[in-house]
N, C-alpha and C positions, 0 to 999 in steps of 0.2 A: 675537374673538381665537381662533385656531387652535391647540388646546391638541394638535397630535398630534406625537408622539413614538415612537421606534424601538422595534420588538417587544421588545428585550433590555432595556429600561431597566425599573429597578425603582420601586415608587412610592418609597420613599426617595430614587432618582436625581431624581426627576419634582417633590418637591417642594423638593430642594436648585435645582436650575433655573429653580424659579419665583422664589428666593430672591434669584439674583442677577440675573436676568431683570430683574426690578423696581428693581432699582438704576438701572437705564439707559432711555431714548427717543431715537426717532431723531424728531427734528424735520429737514423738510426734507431728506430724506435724511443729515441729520448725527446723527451718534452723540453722545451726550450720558450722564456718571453724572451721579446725582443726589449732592448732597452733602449730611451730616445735616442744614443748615440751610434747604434745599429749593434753593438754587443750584444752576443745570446748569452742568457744568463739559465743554467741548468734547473730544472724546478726540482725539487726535492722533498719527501716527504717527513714526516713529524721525526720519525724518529733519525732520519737520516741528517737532519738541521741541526736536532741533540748532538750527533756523534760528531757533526764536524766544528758544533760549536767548543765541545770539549777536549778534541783533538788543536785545535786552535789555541785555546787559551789555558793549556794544561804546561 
């Protein structure tokens, strides 16, 4: 893992980052948080949230 980081950033910056860094994996190229129960839950974007909200409840 490539822990390198911008001259200006403080180690306080540096360990908040790792913080929520760790929240998240990308399997596959997909983005993934983790959820406290260890489920990945897929991240998705604005308009992709819309289609599944309205496929959902259509």
């Amino acid at each position: 893992m490539d822990h390198t980081y911008p001259e200006a950033v403080t180690p306080q910056q540096r360990r908040r980052l790792r913080i929520i860094v760790s929240k998240y994996v990308i399997i596959e190229l997909v983005l993934y948080r983790k959820a406290f129960d260890g489920m990945l839950l897929r991240c998705v974007d604005t308009e992709e949230s819309k289609r599944i909200l309205h496929e959902s409840h259509s």
